[in-house]
C-alpha positions in Angstrom: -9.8 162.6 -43.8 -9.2 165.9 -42.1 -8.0 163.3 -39.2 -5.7 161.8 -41.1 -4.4 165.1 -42.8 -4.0 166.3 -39.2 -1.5 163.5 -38.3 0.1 163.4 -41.5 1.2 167.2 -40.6 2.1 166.3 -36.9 4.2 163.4 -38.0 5.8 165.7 -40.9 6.4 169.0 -38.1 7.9 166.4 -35.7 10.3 165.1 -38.3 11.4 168.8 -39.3 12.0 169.6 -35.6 14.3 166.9 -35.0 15.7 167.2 -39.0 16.5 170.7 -37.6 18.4 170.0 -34.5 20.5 167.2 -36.7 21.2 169.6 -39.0 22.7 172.4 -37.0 26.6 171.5 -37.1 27.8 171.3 -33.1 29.4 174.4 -31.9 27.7 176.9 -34.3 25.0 177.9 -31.1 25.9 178.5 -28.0 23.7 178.5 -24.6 24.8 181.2 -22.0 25.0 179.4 -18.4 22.9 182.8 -16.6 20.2 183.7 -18.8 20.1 180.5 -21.1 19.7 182.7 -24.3 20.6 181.1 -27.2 24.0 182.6 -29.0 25.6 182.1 -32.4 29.0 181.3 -31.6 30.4 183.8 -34.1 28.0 186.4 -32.4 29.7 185.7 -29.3 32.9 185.6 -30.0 32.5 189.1 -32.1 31.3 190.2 -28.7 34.9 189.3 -26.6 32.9 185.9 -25.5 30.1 188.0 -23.5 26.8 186.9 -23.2 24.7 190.1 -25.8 21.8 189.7 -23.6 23.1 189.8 -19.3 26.6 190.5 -20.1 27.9 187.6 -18.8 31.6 186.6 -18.7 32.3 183.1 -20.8 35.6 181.7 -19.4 38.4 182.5 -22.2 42.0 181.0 -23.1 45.1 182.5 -22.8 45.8 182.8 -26.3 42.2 184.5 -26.6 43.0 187.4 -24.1 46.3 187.8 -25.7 44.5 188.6 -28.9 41.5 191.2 -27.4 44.1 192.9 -25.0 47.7 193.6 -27.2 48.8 195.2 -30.2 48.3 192.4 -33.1 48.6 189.7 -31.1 52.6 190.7 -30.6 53.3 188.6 -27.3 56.9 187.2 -26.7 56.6 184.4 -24.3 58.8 184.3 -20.9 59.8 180.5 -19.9 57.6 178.5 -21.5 59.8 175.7 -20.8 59.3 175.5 -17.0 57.4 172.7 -15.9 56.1 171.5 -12.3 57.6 168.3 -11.1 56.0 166.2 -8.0 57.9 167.7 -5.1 55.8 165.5 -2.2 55.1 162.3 -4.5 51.3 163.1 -4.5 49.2 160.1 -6.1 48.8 160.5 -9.6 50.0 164.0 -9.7 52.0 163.5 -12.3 49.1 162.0 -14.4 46.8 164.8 -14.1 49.3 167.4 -15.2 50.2 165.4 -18.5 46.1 165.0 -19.5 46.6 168.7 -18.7 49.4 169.8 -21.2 47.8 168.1 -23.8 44.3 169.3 -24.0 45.1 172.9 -23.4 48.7 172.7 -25.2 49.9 174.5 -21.7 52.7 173.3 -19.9 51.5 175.5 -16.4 48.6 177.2 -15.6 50.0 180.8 -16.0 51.3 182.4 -19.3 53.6 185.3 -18.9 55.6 187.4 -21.5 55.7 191.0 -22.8 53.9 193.3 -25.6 52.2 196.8 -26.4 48.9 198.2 -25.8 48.6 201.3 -28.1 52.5 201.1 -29.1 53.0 201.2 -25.0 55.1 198.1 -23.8 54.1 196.1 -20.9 54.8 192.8 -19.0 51.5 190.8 -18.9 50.7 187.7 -17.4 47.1 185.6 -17.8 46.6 182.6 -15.6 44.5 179.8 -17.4 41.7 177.7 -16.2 41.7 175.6 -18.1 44.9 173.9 -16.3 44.1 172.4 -13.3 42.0 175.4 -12.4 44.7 177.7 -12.6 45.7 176.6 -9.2 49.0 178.0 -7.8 51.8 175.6 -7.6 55.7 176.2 -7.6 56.0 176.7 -11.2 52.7 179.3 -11.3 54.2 181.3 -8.9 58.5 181.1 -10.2 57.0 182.4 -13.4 55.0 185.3 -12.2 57.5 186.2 -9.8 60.2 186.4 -12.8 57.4 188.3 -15.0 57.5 190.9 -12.0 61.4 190.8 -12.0 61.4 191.5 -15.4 58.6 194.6 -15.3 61.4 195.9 -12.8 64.6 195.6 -14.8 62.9 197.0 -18.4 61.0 199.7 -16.2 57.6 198.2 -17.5 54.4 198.2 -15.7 53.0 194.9 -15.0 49.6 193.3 -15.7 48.2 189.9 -14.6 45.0 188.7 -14.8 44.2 186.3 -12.5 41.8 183.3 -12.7 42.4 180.6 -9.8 41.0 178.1 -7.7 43.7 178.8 -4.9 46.8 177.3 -3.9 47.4 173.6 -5.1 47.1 171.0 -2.5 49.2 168.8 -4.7 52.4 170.5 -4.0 51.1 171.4 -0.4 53.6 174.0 1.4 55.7 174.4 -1.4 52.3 176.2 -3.1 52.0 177.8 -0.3 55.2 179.7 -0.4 54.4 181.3 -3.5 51.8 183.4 -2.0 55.3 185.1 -0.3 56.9 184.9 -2.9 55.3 186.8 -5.6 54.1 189.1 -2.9 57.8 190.2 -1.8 58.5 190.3 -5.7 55.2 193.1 -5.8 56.9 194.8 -3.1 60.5 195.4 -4.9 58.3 196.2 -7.9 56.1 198.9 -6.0 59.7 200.3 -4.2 61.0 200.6 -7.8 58.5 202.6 -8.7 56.6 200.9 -10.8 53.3 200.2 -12.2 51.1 196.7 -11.2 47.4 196.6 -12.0 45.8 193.0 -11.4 42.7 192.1 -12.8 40.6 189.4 -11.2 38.1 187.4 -13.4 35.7 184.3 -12.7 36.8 183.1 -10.4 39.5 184.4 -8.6 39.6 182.7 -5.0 42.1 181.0 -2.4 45.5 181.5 -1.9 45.6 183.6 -5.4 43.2 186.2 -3.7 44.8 186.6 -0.3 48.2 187.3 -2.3 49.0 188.6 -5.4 46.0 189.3 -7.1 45.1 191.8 -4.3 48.1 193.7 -4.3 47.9 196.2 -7.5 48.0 199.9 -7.8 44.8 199.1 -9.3 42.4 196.6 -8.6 40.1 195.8 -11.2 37.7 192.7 -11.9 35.2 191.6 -15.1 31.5 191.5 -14.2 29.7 189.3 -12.4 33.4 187.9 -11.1 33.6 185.4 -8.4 36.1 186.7 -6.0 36.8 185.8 -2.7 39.4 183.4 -0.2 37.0 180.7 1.7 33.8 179.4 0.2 30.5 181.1 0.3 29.5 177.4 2.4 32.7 177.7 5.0 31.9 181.0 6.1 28.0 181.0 6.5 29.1 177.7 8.5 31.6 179.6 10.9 29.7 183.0 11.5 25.9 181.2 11.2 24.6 183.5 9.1 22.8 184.1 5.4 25.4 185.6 3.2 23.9 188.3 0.9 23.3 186.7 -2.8 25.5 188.7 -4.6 28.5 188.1 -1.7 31.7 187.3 -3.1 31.1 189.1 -6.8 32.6 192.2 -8.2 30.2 194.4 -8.1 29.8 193.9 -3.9 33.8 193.8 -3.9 33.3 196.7 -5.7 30.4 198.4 -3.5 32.4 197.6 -0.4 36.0 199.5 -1.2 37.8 196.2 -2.3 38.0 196.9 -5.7 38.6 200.2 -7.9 36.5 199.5 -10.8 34.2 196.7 -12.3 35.6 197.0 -16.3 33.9 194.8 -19.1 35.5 192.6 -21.7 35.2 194.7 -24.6 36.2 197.8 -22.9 39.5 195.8 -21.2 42.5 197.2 -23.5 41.4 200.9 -23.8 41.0 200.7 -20.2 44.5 199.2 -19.3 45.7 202.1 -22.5 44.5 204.9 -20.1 46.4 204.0 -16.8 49.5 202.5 -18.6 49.9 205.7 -20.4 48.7 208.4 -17.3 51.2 206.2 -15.0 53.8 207.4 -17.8 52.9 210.7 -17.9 52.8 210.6 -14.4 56.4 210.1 -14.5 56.2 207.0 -13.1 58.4 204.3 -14.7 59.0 203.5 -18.2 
C-alpha cells in the first residue's frame, strides 16, 4: 500500500511539474545568457533590460533606447525614407533586406533624429541589431553623416550609440567609404565646435570601430561590451598567442586608455545630462 501511495504521488508531482511549465504563458520568464538566472520579463524590463543578478546587457531596440534615454519619448525622426538599393548586384541581397524591414519595421540599420535630455536638445542616433547586424552600408553611413550635418547647423551636440557587426560585404567598397565619410563629417563637427560622445554597446566591432564610433569627445561603452576591429580568432592566429579572457570588452578597453568611462543602462541619460549640459556651460556650442 505504502508502495502504491508512493507512486501514486510520483505520478501526481510529475504531472504538476510539467502542468507548471504548460501553464507559464511564453515570454513572461526570461533566462539571462551569462549567469542563467531565471528573470520575470517585467522585472527586467523595469531594470532597462539588465540582467538584476551579473548586470548583464540584453540587446535592446531602437525604439526602446529612445524611450530610457529622452525626454517622454519626444524623438523627431531624420530620413526615414532612405533605403539601401543593391549597388554591386550581390545574390539575394535584396531578399534579405526586405525579411529585414519587416520583422523589425526598420527600413536601415541606424535610426537618427533629434530630442531633449533634461529639456537640453540633442541630435541622437542608435544603430539597430536587429537589421542585418547593424552592419554599415551606404544608407547607415548617408544617414549618420546628415545626423552629424545637422548637430552642426542647429549647434547641437551629437550622440550615437553604436551596435555593429562592421562594414557590409554586400555593398563591398561602397561600405567601405562610409568609414570616410562619417569620419570627415566628425571632423567639420569637432572644427565647429561642437560636442560628439559615441557610445559603444555589444557588440561594437569592424569597420564601425575603426571609424566613427571611436572618434567622440567622449568615449563611453555599456558593461561587459564587446568591442574591438578583427576577431578574438584572427588575431591570436596572426600574433600566436592566448589573448587575455576579458580581451576585447569594456572594461579592458577601459583599463587600457581606450575608453573614458564604462556607464550602465540605468544610469545612461543622467550621464549623457551631465556632459551635454557642462559642454554648455563650457561655452561650447548650443
Amino acid at each position: 500500500m505504502l508502495k502504491d501511495l508512493f507512486q501514486k504521488k510520483k505520478k501526481y508531482a510529475s504531472v504538476t511539474a510539467k502542468q507548471v511549465q504548460k501553464d507559464v504563458p511564453q515570454g513572461i520568464i526570461v533566462k539571462c545568457p551569462s549567469c542563467s538566472a531565471i528573470l520575470y520579463a517585467k522585472e527586467l524590463e523595469k531594470n532597462y533590460k539588465t540582467c538584476n543578478k551579473c548586470n548583464y546587457h540584453f540587446a535592446i531596440t531602437s525604439r526602446e533606447r529612445i524611450s530610457y534615454t529622452l525626454d517622454n519619448e519626444n524623438f523627431f525622426e531624420y530620413d526615414e525614407d532612405l533605403q539601401s538599393c543593391n549597388p554591386l548586384e550581390f545574390p539575394e541581397y535584396e531578399d534579405k533586406l526586405a525579411s529585414d524591414i519587416e520583422k523589425t519595421g526598420l527600413k536601415e540599420a541606424v535610426v537618427t533624429g533629434e530630442g531633449t535630455i533634461d529639456g537640453m536638445p540633442l541630435v541622437f542616433g542608435i544603430m539597430d541589431s536587429r537589421f542585418r547586424m547593424a552592419s554599415m552600408g551606404s544608407v547607415v553611413g548617408e544617414k549618420i553623416t546628415r545626423a552629424i550635418e545637422k548637430a552642426i547647423i542647429k549647434n547641437y551636440p551629437f550622440v550615437l550609440f553604436s551596435a555593429s557587426g562592421g562594414a557590409r560585404m554586400q555593398e563591398g567598397i561602397y561600405s567601405l567609404m562610409q568609414m570616410a565619410k562619417t569620419s570627415a563629417a566628425l571632423k567639420e563637427l569637432d572644427r565647429q565646435g561642437g560636442l560628439f560622445i559615441s557610445v559603444m554597446t555589444n557588440p561594437t566591432t569592424g569597420g564601425v570601430t575603426a571609424s566613427f564610433a571611436s572618434l567622440g569627445d567622449l568615449n563611453i561603452a555599456e558593461p561587459g561590451a564587446l568591442i574591438g576591429f578583427a576577431g578574438r580568432r584572427i588575431i591570436e592566429q596572426t600574433i600566436r598567442q592566448k589573448l587575455p579572457d576579458d580581451f576585447q570588452t569594456a572594461e579592458f578597453l577601459l583599463k587600457h586608455g581606450q575608453l573614458d568611462q564604462v556607464v550602465h543602462r540605468k544610469d545612461m541619460r543622467s550621464f549623457l545630462s551631465k556632459i551635454i549640459k557642462m559642454h554648455a556651460l563650457g561655452g561650447g556650442h548650443h
